[in-house]
Each structure stands twice: as structure tokens, then as C-alpha cells.
C-alpha positions as CSV (number, residue, x, y, z in Angstrom):
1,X,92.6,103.0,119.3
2,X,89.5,101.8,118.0
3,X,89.9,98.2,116.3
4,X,89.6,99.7,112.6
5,X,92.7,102.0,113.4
6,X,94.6,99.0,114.5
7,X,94.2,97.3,111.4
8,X,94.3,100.4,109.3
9,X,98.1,101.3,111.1
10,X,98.7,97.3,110.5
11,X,98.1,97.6,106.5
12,X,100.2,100.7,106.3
13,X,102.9,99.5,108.6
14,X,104.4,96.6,106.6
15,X,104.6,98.2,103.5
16,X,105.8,101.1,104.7
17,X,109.0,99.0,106.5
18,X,109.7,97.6,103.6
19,X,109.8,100.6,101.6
20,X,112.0,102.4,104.1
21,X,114.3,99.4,104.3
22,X,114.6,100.0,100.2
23,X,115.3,103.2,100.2
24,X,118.0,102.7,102.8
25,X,119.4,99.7,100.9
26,X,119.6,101.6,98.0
27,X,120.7,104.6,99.0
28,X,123.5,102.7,101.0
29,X,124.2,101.0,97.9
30,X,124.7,103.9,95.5
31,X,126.8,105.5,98.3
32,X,129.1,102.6,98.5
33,X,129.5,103.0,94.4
34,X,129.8,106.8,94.1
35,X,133.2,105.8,96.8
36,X,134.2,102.9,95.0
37,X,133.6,103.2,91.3
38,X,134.4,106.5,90.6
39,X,137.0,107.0,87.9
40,X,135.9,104.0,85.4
41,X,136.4,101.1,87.9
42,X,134.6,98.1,87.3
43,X,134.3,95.2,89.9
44,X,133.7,91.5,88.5
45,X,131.8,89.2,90.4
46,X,130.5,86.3,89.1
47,X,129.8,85.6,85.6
48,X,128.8,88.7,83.6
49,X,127.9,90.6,86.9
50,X,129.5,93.1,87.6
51,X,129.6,96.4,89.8
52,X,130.1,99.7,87.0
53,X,128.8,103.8,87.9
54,X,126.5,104.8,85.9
55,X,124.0,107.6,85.6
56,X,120.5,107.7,84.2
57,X,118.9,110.7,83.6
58,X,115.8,109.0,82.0
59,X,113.8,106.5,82.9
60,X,113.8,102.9,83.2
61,X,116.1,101.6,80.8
62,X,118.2,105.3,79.9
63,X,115.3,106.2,78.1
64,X,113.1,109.6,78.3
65,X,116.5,111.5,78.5
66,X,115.9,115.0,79.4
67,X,112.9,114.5,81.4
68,X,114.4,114.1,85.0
69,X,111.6,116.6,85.8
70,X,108.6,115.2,84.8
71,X,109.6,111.9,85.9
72,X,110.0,113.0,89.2
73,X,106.8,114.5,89.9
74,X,105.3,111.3,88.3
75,X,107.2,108.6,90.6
76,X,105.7,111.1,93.1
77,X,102.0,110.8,91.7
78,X,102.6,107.0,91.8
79,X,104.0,107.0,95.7
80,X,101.1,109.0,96.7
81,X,98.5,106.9,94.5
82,X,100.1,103.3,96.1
83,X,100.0,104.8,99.6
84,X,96.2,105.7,99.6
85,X,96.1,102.3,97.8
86,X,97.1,100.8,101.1
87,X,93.4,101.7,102.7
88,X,92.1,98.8,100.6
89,X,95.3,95.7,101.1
90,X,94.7,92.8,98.9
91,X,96.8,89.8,100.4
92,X,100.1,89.7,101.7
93,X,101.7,89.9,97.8
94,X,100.0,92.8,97.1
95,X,101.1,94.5,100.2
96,X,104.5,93.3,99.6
97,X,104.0,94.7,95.9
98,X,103.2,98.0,97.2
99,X,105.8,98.4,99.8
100,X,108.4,97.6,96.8
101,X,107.1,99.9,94.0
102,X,107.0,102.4,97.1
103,X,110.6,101.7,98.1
104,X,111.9,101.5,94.5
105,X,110.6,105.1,93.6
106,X,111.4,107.0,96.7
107,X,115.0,105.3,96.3
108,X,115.1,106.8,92.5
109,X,113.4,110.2,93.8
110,X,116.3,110.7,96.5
111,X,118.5,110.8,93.4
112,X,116.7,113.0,90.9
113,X,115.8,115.6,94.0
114,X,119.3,115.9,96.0
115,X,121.9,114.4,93.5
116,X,124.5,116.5,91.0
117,X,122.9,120.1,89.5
118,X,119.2,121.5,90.8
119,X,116.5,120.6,92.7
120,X,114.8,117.2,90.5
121,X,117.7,117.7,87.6
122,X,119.9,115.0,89.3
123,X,120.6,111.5,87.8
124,X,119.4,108.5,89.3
125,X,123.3,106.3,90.4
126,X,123.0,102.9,88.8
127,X,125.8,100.3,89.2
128,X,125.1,96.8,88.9
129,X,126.2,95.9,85.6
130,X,124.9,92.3,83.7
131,X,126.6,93.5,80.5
132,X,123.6,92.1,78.4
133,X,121.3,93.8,80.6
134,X,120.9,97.7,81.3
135,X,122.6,98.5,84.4
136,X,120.2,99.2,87.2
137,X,120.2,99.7,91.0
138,X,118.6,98.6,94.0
139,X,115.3,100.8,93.7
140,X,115.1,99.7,89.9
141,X,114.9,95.9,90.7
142,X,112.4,96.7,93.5
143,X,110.4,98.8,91.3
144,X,110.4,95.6,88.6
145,X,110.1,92.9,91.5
146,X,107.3,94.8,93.4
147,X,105.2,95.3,90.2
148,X,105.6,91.8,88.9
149,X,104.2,91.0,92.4
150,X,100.8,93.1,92.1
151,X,100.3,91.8,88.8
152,X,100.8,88.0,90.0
153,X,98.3,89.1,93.0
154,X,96.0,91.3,90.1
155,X,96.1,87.5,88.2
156,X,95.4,84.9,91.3
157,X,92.6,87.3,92.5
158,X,91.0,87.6,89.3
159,X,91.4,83.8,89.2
160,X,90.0,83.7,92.5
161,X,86.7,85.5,91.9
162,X,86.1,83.5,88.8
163,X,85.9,80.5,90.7
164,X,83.9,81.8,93.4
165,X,82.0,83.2,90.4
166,X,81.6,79.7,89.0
167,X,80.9,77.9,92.3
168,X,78.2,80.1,93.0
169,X,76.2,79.6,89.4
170,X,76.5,76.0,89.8
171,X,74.2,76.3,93.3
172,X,70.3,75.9,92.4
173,X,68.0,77.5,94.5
174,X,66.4,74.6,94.8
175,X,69.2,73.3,97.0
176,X,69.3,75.8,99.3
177,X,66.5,74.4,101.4
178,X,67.3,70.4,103.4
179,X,65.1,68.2,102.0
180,X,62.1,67.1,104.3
181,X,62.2,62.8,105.1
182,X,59.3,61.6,103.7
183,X,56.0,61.7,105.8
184,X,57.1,64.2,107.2
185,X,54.4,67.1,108.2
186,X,54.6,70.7,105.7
């Protein structure tokens, strides 16, 4: 392979682990509480948390009810738009960021394509239960986690530039020359 290949396969192949790992996590996860839940069984943890079935035929928060569809072939629009994305990697967050958000929406895909009635008409499983929080599930809090990462990377870059930005007005061109010692010959 040609050494832009090498690093091309390199920025895809993190990401792309990490979403994989996700999906399997959560898929694992929802799996485990489809078993164990079922039939209004609760498990407490610590604290509020908790482990209660759920399902969210919405989006983000049981809202958009109804529009399993759409929001299917969105999260799909989204994966494909983050994995071209990948050709241009911005630091190791926003890879990580990427790989997430990736992750997150496959794992909520899974359940809207192969879960309960049709084909993208199934409910996303949620289960872990705050009780002053909306319950969620793995893919959710990777979908949250991942984004808050590419805007932290969208914020230090910016902050980056601006300071190379500023560095590089403060430069005369003047400077850019050594000065000569004095006597020296022109």
C-alpha cells in the first residue's frame, strides 16, 4: 500500500473499532434487559440508578413519536456523512467523537430496523433508568458523549487557529530578515 492508504485505513480504523465495540455493547446490553426486565422489573443500583425496559419510538428524549421512519433514514444520513468525515481526522477527540456518534446511531438503528413490528417501525430498548433523567441506553449516552467531544475538539481548534492567527499578525516583515552586524558589506 502506498503510504497515503496506510494512513487513510489508520483514520478509518479507530473510529470504526470503537463504533463496532458500541454497537456490540449496546446491543449486548439491551439483550440482557429485554431477559431480565421484562414484566415491570426494576433493578436498583446505587442511588437513583436504576435498570427499567423501556421503549422509545421517538427520538432522543421520547420525543418525535410516530417518526421511527424518518428518523431512521436520518441516523443513516448522519453515519454515512461522519464516515466520509473520517477522510479529513481532526485530532485524536474528534476521531474518538466520530467513532461514538457512529456507534451510538448504528446501536439505535439495529433497533428501529430489526426490533418488534416492520422493517424501521421498531422501538429503540432503553433501560437505564436515573428517575430524574429520561431513561436511555448504551448507544444514547455514546451518541451524547461522542458529540460533546467534537464540539470540545470544534472549540480548542477554533481556539487554536486564533492564536496561530494572532501569532502570525504580530510578526513584521521587517523581522523576517537577521539583522546585518554593523560594517558589515550589503
Amino acid at each position: 500500500m502506498a503510504p497515503d492508504s496506510d494512513s487513510s485505513a489508520i483514520a478509518w480504523r479507530a473510529p470504526l473499532l470503537l463504533a463496532v465495540g458500541i454497537v456490540v455493547a449496546d446491543q449486548a446490553s439491551k439483550h440482557w434487559a429485554l431477559n431480565r426486565l421484562s414484566g415491570d422489573r426494576t433493578v436498583d443500583l446505587v442511588g437513583s440508578l436504576r435498570f427499567n425496559l423501556a421503549f422509545n419510538r421517538g427520538m432522543a428524549f421520547s420525543q418525535g413519536q410516530g417518526f421511527g421512519p424518518l428518523i431512521a433514514v436520518v441516523a443513516t444520513i448522519v453515519i454515512v456523512w461522519l464516515l466520509v468525515s473520517l477522510r479529513s481526522t481532526g485530532g485524536r477527540l474528534n476521531t474518538f467523537g466520530i467513532g461514538a456518534v457512529i456507534g451510538g446511531a448504528a446501536g439505535n438503528l439495529v433497533d428501529r430496523a430489526f426490533r418488534q413490528e416492520a422493517w424501521l417501525r421498531g422501538a429503540v430498548v432503553d433501560f437505564i433508568d436515573l428517575q430524574w433523567f429520561p431513561i436511555f441506553n448504551i448507544a444514547d449516552a455514546a451518541i451524547n458523549v461522542g458529540a460533546g467531544a467534537l464540539i470540545l475538539n470544534a472549540i480548542l481548534s477554533s481556539r487554536s487557529a486564533n492564536r496561530l492567527e494572532a501569532d502570525m499578525s504580530h510578526e513584521s516583515p521587517d523581522h523576517t530578515e537577521p539583522d546585518q552586524p554593523e560594517g558589515a558589506d550589503s
